[in-house]
N, C-alpha and C positions, 0 to 999 in steps of 0.2 A: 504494500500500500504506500502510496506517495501523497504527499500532501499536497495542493494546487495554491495554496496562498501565492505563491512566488512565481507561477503561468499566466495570473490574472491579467488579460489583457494584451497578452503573448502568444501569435499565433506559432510556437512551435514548437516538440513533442517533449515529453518528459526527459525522454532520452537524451534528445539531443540541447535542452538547456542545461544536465548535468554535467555534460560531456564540455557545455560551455565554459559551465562553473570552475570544472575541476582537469579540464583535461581527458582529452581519447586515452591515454595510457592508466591513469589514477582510475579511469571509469571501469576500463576491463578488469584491473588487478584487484581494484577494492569494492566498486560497488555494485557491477551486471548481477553477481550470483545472488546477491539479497534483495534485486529488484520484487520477484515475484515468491516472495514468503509473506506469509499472511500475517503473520505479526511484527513487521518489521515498517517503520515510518521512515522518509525521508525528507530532509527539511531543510528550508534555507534560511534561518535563523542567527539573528545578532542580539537577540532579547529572550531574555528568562520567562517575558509573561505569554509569550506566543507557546514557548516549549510546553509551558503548566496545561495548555491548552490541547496538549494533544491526549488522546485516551491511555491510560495506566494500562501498567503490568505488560509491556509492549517485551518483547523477545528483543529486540535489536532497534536502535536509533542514528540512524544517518543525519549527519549537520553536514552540509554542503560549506560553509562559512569556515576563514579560519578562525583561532582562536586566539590571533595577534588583533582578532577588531572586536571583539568584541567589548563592551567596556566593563560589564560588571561581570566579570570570568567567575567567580566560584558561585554566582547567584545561577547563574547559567548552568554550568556542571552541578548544582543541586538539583535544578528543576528536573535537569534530564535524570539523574539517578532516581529521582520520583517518580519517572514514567519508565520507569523498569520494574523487570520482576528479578527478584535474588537470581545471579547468574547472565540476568540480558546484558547485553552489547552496545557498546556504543563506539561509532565508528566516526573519527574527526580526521583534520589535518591543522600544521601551522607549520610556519616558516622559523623555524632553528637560527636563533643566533650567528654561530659560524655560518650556516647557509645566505644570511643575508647582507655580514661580508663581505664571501667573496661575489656577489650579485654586487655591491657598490663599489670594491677594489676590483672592478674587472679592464682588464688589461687594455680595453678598446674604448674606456671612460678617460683615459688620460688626461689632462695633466692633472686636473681635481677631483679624483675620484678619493685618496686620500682627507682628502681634506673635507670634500663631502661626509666620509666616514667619520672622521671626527666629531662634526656636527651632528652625525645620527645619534652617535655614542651620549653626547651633552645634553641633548634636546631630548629624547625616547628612550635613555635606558638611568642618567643621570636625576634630570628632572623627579621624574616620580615617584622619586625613594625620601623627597621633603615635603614634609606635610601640606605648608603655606604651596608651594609651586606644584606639588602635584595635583590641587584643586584648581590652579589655575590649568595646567596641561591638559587634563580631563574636561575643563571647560569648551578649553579649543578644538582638542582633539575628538572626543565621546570617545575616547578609548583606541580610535581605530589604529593601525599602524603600529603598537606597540610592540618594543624589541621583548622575546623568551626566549629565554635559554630552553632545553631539553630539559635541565634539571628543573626549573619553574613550571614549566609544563606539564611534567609529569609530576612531580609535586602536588601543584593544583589537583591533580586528578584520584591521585590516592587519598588527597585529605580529604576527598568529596567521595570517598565513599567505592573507588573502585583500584582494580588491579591491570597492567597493563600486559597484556597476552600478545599482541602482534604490532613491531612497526617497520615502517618500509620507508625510505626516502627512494621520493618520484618527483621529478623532475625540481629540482630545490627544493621540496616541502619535506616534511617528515608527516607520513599518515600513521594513525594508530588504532587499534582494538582496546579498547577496555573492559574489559567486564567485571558488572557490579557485584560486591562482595560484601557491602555493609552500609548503615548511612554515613552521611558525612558527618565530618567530626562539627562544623558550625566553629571553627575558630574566628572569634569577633579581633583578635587582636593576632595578627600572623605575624613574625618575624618576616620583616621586610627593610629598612632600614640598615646602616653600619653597624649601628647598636644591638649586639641581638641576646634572649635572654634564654639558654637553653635549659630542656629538663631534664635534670640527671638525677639518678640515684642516690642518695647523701646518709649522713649514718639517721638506725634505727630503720634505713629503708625507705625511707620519707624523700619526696620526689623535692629538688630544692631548684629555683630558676638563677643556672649558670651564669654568668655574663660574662662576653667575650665580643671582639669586632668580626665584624661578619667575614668569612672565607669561601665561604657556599652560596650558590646562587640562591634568591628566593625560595621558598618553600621545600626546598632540599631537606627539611628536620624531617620530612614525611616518606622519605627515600630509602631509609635502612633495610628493610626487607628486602626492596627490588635491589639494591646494590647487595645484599649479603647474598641475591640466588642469581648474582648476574658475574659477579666479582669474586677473583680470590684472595686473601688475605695474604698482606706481603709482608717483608721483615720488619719489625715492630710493631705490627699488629693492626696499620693502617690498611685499608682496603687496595687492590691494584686500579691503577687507571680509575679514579674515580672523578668523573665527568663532573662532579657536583662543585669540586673545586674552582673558583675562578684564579685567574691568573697573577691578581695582585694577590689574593687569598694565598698565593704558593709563595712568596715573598714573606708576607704575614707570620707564616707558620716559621718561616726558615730563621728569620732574627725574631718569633716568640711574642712578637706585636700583636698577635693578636688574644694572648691570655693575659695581657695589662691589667683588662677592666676585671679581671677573677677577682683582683684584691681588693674590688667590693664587697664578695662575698664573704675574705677574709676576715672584715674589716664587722660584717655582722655576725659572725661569728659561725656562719656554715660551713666553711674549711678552717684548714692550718697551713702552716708553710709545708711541711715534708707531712706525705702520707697518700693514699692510692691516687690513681685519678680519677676524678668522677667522672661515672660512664654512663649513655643512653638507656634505656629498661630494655633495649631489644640487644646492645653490648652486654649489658650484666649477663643477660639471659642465658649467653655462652660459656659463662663461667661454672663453676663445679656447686653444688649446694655448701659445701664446707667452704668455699673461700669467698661465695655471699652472705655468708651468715657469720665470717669474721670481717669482711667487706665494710657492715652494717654497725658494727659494733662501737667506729671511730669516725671521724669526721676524714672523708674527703682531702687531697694537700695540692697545693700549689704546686709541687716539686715531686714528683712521684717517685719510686724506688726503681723504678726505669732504667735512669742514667745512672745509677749504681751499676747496676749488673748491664745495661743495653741489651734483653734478649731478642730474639730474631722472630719465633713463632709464639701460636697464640698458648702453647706447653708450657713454654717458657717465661712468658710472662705470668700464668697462671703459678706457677713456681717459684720465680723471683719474687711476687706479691705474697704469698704465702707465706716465703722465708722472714719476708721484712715485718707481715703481720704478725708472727709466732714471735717475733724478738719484742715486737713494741707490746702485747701483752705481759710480757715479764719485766721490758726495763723500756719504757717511754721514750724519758729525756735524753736517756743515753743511745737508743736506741737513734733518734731522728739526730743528735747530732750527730752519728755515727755517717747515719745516708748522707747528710747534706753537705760533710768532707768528699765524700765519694763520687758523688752527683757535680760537688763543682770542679771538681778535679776531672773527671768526664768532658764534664762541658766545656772548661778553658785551656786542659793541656791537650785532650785527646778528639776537639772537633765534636763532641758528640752530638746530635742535632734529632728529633722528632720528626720524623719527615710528615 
């Protein structure tokens, strides 16, 4: 079933206004085979109140639109997770960061295509991460045109409630599959901004909000899972190739600028200088019940027992954490000044770095 709001007045066929929308190649690979399933809608929608408007429990939902124009994106991706039944489909596209790029650095744009970019970068990806200018931006713009990342895009979409099953880039877009798997979570206040407040596992087990400067694109806090079944885990315990990273965010990490604002936390008394690192609930998760429930017991450190020992897998850290927890239960003070010799000797004679 396809919806005709978007033919109105249009003398020419389903087929081939989709084919308009999206392209002959996007048409055949993503959308011919769910034309004729009976629960399945197709729609060209930039608005949440048109989506509400189609009928529930639908198997499969086609959005012809990307979701760089759209302006209120997770009002949007709610509405549609509402007109699913647990398990339907929703089938989108958008134009990927890097894909648009190299679309503005391209080689036959010369001499300002550079510098075009720049401007993109300032205006649509800068702009609307401050509150006063991003009200102005969304005024001018209604959303449309907005640069995402992969990570933000796909972000959006797990915190709304789904998982992503299939994606394909055709012709510069990245098309995807998602299928619904839960409601959305309704976060009114999303990490968006430099400043970001994450939630980690703190002692007693009590979830404490991290603060650190932003390294991960937007909504990346909603990624874990798809990065833990997509990625494997590299030496020190970081994920490999993790897309969520941005590129000043790898500079951030590398001179530690981006755990400054921790000594907030410090400073109310959720952490300490030396002691585990606090970790996501989907990271605890991986650890052993005996080393969460010594985990739990102490506050969270600034300075982990890491750069003591630097181990390479996640054995190994689960071992090295173990070792420094069993010492600090029998002698504290001696105990963390012990690491914090060890750790800066680490860090300042021997390179050591968190990648």
């Amino acid at each position: 079933m396809v919806t005709t709001e978007f033919l109105q007045g249009q003398n020419i066929s389903k087929e081939d206004f989709i084919k308009v929308k999206i392209g002959t190649t996007a048409y055949k690979k993503v959308v011919a085979d769910s034309l004729n399933e009976d629960a399945c809608q197709v729609t060209s929608s930039l608005c949440h109140t048109s989506v509400l408007g189609l009928e529930e429990d639908l198997e499969k939902i086609i959005n012809l639109e990307r979701l760089n124009d759209i302006r209120y994106l997770n009002k949007f991706l709610e509405a549609v997770n509402s007109r699913l039944s647990i398990c339907g489909e929703f089938i989108g596209r958008f134009e990927e960061y890097n894909s648009r790029k190299r679309r503005i650095i391209h080689p036959q744009r010369k001499p300002f295509n550079y510098v075009v970019h720049s401007g993109d970068i300032l205006l649509n990806r800068v702009t609307p991460k401050f509150p006063i200018a991003k009200k102005i931006y969304f005024g001018i713009t209604k959303g449309k045109g907005r640069v995402l990342s992969k990570a933000e895009a796909f972000g959006r979409l797990y915190s709304c409630g789904f998982e992503i099953t299939e994606e394909n880039d055709i012709e510069g877009e990245t098309y995807f599959t998602a299928r619904k798997i839960k409601e959305p979570v309704y976060d009114k206040y999303p990490s968006y901004g430099p400043l970001i407040k994450l939630r980690r596992v703190g002692k007693d087990g009590n979830l404490i909000k991290v603060y650190k400067l932003r390294t991960m694109h937007p909504f990346s806090e909603y990624l874990q899972d798809y990065i833990f079944r997509k990625n494997e885990l590299q030496e020190g315990g970081k994920f490999k190739d993790d897309f969520r990273i941005s590129k000043e965010g790898k500079i951030f990490r590398k001179f530690w600028i981006d755990e400054l604002p921790m000594f907030i936390n410090f400073f109310k008394g959720e952490m300490k200088l030396i002691g585990v690192r606090p970790l996501s609930q989907q990271y605890f998760n991986l650890y052993t019940k005996e080393l969460q429930e010594k985990r739990t017991r102490t506050k969270p450190g600034l300075l982990p027992p890491f750069y003591a020992d630097m181990p390479k897998t996640l054995e190994e850290i689960i071992a090295s954490e173990m070792k420094y927890l069993e010492a600090y239960e029998k002698a504290p003070i001696t105990t963390d000044f012990k690491y914090f010799f060890l750790a800066f000797k680490s860090i300042f004679f021997k390179g050591a770095r968190s990648k």
